[in-house]
C-alpha positions in Angstrom: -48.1 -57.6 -41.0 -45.6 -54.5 -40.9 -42.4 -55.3 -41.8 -41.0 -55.1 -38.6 -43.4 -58.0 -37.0 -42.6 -60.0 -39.8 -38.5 -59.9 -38.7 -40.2 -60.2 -35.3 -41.7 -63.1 -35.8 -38.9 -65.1 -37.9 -37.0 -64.4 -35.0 -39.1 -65.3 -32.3 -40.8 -68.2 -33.7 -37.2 -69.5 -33.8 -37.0 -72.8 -31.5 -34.1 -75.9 -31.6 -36.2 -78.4 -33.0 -35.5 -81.8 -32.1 -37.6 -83.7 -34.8 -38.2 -83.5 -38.4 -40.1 -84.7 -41.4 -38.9 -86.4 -44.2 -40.2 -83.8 -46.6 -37.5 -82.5 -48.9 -36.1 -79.2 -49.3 -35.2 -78.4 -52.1 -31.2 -77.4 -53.2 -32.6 -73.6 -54.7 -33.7 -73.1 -51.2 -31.1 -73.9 -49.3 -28.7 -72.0 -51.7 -31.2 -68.7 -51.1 -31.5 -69.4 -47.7 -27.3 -69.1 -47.7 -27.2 -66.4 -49.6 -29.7 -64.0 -47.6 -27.4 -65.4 -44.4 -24.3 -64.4 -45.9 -25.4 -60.7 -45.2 -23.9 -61.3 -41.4 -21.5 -58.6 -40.6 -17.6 -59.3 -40.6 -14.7 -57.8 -39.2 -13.1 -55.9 -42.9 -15.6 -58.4 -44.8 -13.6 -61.7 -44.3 -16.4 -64.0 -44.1 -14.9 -67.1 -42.1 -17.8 -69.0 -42.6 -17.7 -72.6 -44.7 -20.5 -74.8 -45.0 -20.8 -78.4 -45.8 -24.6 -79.3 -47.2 -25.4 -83.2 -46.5 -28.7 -84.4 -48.2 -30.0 -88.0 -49.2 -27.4 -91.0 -48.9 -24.9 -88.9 -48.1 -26.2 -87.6 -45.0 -27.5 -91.2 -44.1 -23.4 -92.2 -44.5 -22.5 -89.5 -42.9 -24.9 -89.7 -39.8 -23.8 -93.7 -40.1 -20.4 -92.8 -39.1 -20.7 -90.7 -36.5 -23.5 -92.7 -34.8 -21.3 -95.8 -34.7 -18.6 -93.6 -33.3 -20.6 -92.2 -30.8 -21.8 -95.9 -29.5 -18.5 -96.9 -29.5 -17.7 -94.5 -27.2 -20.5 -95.0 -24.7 -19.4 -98.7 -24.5 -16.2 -97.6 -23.6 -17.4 -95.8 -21.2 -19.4 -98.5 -19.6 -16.5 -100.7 -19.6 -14.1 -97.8 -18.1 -12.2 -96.9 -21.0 -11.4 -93.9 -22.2 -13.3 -91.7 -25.1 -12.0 -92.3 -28.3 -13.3 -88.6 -29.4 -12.9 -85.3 -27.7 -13.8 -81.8 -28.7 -11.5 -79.6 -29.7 -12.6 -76.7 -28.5 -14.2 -75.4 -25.5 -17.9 -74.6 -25.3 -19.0 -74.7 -21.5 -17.1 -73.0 -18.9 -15.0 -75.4 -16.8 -16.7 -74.7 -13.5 -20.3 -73.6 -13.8 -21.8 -71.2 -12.2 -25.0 -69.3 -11.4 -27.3 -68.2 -13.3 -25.7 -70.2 -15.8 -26.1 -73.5 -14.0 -29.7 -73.0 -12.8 -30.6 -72.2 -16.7 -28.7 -75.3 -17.9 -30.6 -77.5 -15.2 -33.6 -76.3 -15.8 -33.8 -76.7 -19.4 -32.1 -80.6 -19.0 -35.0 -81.5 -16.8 -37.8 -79.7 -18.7 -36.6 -81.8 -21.9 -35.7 -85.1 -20.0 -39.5 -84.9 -18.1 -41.0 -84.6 -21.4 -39.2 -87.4 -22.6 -39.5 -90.1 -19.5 -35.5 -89.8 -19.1 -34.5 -90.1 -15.3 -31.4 -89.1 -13.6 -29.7 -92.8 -14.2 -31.2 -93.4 -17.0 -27.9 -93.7 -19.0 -29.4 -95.8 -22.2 -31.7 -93.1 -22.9 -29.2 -90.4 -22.2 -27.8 -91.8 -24.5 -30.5 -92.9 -27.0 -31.6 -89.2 -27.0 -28.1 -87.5 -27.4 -27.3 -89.9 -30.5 -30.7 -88.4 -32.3 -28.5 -85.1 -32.8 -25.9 -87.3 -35.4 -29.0 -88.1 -37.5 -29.9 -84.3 -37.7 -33.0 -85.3 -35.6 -33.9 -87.1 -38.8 -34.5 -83.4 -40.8 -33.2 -83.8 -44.4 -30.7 -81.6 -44.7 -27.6 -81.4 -42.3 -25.2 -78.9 -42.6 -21.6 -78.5 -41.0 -20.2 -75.4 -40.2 -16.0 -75.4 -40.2 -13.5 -72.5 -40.1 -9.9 -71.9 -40.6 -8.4 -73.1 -37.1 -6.0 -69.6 -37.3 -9.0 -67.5 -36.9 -9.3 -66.0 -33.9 -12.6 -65.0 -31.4 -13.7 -62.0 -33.8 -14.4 -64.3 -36.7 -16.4 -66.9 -34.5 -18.4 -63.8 -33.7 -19.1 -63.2 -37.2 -19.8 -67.0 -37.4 -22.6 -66.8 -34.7 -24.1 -63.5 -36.7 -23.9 -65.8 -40.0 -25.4 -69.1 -38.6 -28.5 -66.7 -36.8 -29.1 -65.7 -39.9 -29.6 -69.3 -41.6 -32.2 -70.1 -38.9 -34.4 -66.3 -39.3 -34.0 -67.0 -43.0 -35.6 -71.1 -42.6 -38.1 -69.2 -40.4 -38.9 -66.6 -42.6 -39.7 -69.9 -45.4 -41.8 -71.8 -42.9 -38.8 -74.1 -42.2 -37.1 -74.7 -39.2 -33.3 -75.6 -37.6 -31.7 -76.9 -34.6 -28.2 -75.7 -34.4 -25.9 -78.8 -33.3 -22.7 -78.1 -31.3 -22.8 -82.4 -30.7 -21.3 -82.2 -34.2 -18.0 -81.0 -32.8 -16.9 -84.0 -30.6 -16.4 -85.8 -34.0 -14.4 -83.8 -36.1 -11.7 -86.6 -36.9 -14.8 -88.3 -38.4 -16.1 -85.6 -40.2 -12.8 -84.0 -41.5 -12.4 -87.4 -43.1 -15.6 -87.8 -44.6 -16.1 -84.3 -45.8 -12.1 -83.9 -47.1 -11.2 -80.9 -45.1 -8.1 -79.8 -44.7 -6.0 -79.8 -41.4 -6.3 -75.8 -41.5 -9.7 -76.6 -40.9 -11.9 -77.3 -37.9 -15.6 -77.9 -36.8 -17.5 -74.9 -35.4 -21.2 -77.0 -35.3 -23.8 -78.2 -37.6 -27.6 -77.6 -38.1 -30.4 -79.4 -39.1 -33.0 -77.6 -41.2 -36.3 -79.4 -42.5 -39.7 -79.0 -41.8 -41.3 -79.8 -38.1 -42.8 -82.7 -36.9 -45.1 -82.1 -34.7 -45.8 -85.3 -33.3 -42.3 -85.4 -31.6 -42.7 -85.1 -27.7 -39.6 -83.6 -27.9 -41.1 -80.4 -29.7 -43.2 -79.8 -27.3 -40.8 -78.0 -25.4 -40.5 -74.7 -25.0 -37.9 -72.2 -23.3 -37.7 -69.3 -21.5 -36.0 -66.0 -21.8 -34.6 -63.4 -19.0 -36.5 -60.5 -19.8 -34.3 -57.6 -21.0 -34.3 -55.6 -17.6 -32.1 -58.7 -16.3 -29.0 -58.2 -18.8 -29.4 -54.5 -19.7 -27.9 -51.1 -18.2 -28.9 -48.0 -19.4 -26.1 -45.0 -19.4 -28.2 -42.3 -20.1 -26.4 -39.1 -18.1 
């Protein structure tokens, strides 16, 4: 392969996988795999990214915690309580809207269909969402935190950073699901991890090898071809 299809296919191979093996990976990888990402582009070479590796009882502690939290809170909910967690920042828009809303929809049934969830099928909902705190079982989690006085240009360079972990796995035969879920329970994880107030959660990631006898890996999503989001100046 020329070198360009071999970026081209890290890249494009790339898929939020949603169940792992337990096969190990080993700490010298991981540290490469950080290294290569820490390439990304920042604004006057900052580098606002700090990452929190989880491996082995650790991670089963750590995906302990957040699990019980998160049942916690859906039996609140069933009893019409208020959420004891909350993120801290916003990810969605407020009000959605089109062609957002269609693409969120579609990808929601597409995953539930292959899973057997239905509309009111809160238990599974919920089942299914709660696989994200065990990093879909992979065996290394990371979390992803940043100085809370950084502002939007150095979550930019985050996003350029954490793209770069998952081409990297790719590029190694591995693969990653990145894990917004993560940030609802940063009160947990600040506490288990030691970080300071300055600091919050952007996300986390799982990153192991595939298994591909998860349903949930059979799914695969679509992209807007590049006519749909791209103008051309040229006179």
């Amino acid at each position: 392969m020329k070198d360009h299809e071999i970026v081209d296919h890290a890249i494009t191979s790339r898929r939020s996988v949603r169940g792992f093996l337990p096969t190990p990976v080993s700490r010298a990888t991981v540290e490469e795999i950080l290294a290569v990402a820490s390439r990304a582009p920042s604004g006057t070479n900052i580098q606002p990214w700090k990452v929190h590796v989880l491996t082995g009882a650790a991670r089963a502690r750590f995906s302990g915690a957040i699990v019980a939290a998160h049942d916690e809170d859906y039996a609140r909910k069933q009893r019409g309580e208020t959420a004891l967690f909350t993120n801290e920042y916003g990810y969605y828009p407020v009000e959605w809207f089109e062609p957002y809303l269609g693409r969120r929809r579609k990808l929601g049934w597409e995953l539930y269909s292959l899973l057997d969830i239905g509309k009111k099928d809160y238990h599974k909902m919920h089942a299914q969402h709660g696989r994200n705190y065990t990093f879909f079982d992979a065996p290394v989690g990371m979390i992803f935190s940043i100085d809370r006085r950084m502002l939007q240009g150095s979550w930019l360079d985050y996003g350029m950073f954490i793209e770069n972990i998952m081409i990297a796995a790719r590029g190694r035969g591995l693969d990653t699901c990145p894990q917004q879920a993560f940030a609802h329970y940063h009160k947990i994880i600040q506490e288990f991890l030691g970080l300071p107030e300055s600091d919050m959660v952007v996300c986390g990631m799982a990153l192991g090898f595939e298994d591909k006898s998860v349903v949930a890996n059979r799914l695969t999503t679509e992209r807007a071809a590049a006519a749909e989001f791209t103008t051309f100046i040229e006179t």
